[in-house]
N, C-alpha and C positions, 0 to 999 in steps of 0.2 A: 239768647236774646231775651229782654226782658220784657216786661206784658203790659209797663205803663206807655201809653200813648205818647208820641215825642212828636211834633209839627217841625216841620222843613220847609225850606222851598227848594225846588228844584231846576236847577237851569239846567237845559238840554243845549247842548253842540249841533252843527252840523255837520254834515259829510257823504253828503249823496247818498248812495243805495247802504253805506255804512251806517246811516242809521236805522237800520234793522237790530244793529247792535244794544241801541236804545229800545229801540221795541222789546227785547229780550228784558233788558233792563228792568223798563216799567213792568211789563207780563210779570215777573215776579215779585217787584214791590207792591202792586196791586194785590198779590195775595194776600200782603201783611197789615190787620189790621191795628198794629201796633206804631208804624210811621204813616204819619200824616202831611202830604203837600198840602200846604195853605195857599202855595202859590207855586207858578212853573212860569217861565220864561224861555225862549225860543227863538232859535235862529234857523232858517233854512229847514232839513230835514228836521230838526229840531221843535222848530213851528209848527209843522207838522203833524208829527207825533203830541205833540201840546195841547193841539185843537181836540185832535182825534180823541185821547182820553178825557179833555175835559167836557168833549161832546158827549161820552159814554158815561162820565160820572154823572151829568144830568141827566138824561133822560132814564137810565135803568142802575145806577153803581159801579160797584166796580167790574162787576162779571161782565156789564153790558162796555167798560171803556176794553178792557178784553178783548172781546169780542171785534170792535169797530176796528182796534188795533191789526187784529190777522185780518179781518176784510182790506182796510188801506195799501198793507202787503202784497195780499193777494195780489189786487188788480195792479199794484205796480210792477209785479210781477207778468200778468196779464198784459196791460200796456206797452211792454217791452216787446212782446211778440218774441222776434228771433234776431233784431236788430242788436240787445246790446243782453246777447248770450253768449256764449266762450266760443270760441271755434274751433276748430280739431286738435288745433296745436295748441289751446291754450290750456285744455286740460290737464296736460303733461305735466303743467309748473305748478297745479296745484296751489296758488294763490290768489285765484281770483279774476287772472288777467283775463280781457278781452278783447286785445289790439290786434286777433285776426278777428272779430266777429265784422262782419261788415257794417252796420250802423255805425260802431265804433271809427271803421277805419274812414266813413266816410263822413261823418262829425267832425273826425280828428282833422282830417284835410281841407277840407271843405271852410271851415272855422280858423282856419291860418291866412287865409286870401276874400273871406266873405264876410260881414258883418250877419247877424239873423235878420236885417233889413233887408236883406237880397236875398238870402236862402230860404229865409222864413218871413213872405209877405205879409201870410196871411194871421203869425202869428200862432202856432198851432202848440199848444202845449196839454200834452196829453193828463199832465195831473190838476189842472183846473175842472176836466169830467171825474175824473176820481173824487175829488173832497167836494163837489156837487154831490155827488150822487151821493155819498156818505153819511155830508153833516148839514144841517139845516141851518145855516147861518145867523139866519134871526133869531132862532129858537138858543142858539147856542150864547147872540147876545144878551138873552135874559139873565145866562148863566151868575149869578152873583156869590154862591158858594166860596169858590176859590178864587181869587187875581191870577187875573193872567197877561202877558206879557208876549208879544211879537215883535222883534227887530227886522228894519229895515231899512239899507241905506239909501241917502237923499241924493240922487244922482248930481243936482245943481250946489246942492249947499255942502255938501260933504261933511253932514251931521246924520246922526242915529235916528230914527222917526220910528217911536214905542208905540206899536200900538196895544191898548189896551181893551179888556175884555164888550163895552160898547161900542167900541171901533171896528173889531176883529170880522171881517169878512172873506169870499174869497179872494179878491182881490191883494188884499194885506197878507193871505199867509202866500200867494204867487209872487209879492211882490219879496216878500223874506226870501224865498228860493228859488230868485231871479237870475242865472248866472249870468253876463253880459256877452258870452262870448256863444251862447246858445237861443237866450230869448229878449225880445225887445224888452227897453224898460217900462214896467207896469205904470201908468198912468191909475194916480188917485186924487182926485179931488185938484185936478190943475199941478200936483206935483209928479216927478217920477223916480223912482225907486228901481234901486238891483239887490242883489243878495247883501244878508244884511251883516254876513261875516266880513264883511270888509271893515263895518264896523263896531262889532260888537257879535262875538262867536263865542258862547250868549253873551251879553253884558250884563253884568253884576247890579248894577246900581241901582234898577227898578225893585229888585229885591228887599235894596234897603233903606229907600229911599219913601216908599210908599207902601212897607208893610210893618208888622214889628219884629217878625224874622228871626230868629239869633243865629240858627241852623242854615246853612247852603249846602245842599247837595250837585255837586257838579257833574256830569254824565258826559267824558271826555274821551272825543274820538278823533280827532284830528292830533297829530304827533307834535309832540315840541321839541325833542330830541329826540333824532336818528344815530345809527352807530357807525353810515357812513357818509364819504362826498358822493352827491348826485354827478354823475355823469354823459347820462346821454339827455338828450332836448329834452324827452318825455319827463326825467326824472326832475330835470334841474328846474322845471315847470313846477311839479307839485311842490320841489320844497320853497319855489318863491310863493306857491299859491299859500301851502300851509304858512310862513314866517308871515305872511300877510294877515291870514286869518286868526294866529296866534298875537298878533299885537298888542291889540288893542284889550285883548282879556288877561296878558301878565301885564301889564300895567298894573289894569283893577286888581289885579292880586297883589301887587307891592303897595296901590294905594288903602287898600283892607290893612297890610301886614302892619304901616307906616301909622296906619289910624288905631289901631289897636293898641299900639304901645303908645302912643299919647295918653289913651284911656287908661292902660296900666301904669302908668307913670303918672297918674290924675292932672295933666294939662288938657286934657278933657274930661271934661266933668260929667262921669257915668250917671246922677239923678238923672240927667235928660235923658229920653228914650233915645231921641236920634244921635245919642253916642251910646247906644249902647256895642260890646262886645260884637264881633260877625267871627263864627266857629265856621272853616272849611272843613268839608268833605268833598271826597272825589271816589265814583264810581269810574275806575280807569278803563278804556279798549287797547291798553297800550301793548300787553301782550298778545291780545287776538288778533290786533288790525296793524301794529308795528309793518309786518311783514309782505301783506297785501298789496299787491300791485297799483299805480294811480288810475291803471280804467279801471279798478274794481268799483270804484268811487260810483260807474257806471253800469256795474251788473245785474241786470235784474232778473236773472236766473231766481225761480222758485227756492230751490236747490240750495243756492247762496247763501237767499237771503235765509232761511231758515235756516242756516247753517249760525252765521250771525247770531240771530235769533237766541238758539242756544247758547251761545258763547257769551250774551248779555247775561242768560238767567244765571246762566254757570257764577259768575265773576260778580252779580249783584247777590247772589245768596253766598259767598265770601265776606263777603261785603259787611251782609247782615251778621254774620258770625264775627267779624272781628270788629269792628266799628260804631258799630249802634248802640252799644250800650254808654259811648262817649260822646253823643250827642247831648248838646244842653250844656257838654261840661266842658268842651276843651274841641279845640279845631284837632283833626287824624288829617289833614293834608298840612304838612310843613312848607309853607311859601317861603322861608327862606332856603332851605334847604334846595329847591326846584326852580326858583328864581332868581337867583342872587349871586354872582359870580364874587368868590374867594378873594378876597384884596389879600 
């Protein structure tokens, strides 16, 4: 890897307690002070993770986003208690499952016949005390270093609502990793908001829209190809939930791929900055988390998540070895080749 500094920006996925993976991720880009996020964008756990180091690049660098990183963990970890830990039988499968732990089985049931309007009156979401206690929201809004980017969907209007870094509250990152089928829609400012992978898991377009960017580093945890058919409820669940959440970001990838050969083709006229070139990368979980069960999405075993954990740093310092020195010069994710069905 070489030693001149290269700026990126980073968009982060989400995926419940999967993104730990991400955690992993950054923990080791964060050592490198050879790439640089100029900016990060966020979806759900995603958001998340966003806040969390961009809370830690300000107040203390990188040691300190580090640092708030394994705190955030932790108590998600903590906050789980024993409700959505493996249960005797799940340990056997060794991937994650939790559909004996009781939280699980009683989410699971409970959320087939109840809205969080009736089970949850009072609205009780335990990671709103988490990123309280963490990050100082105000303080975090001075942050002007790097852009930052939080997706969330607009329950009424059924558009994207960006927030950005004087925006970003707790509220906004609760409202990014709102699921609809566990917590009421966040109320901001008269509008309401659910998770914001329905539309945009991240979105691309704040990236390029409102930075100068050439670099995207993608940090991808949700599957877009499986090797088989879903067949029982549970499963055929997650692959409507993922083909949902994977939408609306291949899209943005055929419309990058589609804008890029204009510009190489000079029907777009590269002097302008706002056509300049956009280079994919992707930091893939597709071999660590392929195989992971759909409650793992809800594991928040210690155990787990530091399992994850590793398996980010593992696959991001790959990453750094094969990859990084083609930054600046050339996209290492092939969109057509991953998006683009064979005529």
């Amino acid at each position: 890897m070489g030693t001149l500094k290269k700026n990126v920006g980073m968009a982060l996925q989400g995926g419940g307690a999967h993104g730990a993976f991400t955690w992993g991720v950054l923990d080791r880009l964060l050592e490198e002070e050879a790439i640089v996020a100029e900016t990060m964008c966020g979806t759900s756990a995603g958001a998340v993770n966003a806040v969390a180091v961009a809370y830690g690049l300000h107040i203390g660098g990188p040691e300190k986003a580090k640092e708030i990183l394994e705190q955030l963990w932790r108590k998600v970890a903590l906050s789980g208690s024993f409700l959505f830990k493996p249960g005797m039988f799940d340990k056997a499968y060794g991937n994650g499952d939790i559909y004996n732990s009781p939280g699980y089985m009683f989410f699971n049931a409970i959320s087939q016949v109840l809205s969080p309007y009736n089970f949850n009156p009072f609205n009780y979401n335990p990671l709103k005390d988490i990123l309280t206690d963490l990050i100082d929201f105000k303080e975090l809004q001075l942050y002007n270093k790097k852009k930052l980017f939080i997706c969330a969907t607009n329950v009424k209007t059924n558009r994207a609502k960006i927030f950005t870094n004087k925006e970003i509250t707790v509220e906004a990152v609760m409202a990014s990793a709102c699921l609809p089928f566990l917590f009421q829609a966040v109320e901001i400012e008269g509008e309401y908001y659910w998770d914001g992978g329905y539309m945009g898991n991240p979105p691309i377009f704040p990236l390029i829209t409102n930075t100068d960017i050439q670099d995207i580093v993608l940090v991808k945890i949700n599957s877009i190809n499986i090797n088989s058919v879903p067949t029982t409820a549970r499963d055929i669940a997650d692959r409507v939930n993922e083909i949902s959440f994977n939408s609306s970001l291949i899209n943005e990838m055929k419309l990058i791929h589609y804008r890029n050969e204009l510009i190489r083709n000079g029907i777009l006229k590269s002097e302008d900055k706002n056509n300049r070139e956009i280079f994919i990368h992707t930091i893939s979980g597709y071999d660590a988390l392929s195989q992971l069960s759909y409650s793992s999405k809800m594991n928040t075993s210690w155990e787990f998540l530091l399992e994850l954990k590793e398996k980010g740093r593992k696959i991001a310092d790959q990453w750094l070895q094969s990859d990084f020195d083609q930054i600046g010069l050339k996209s290492t994710f092939d969109v057509e080749e991953h998006f683009f069905d064979k005529l």
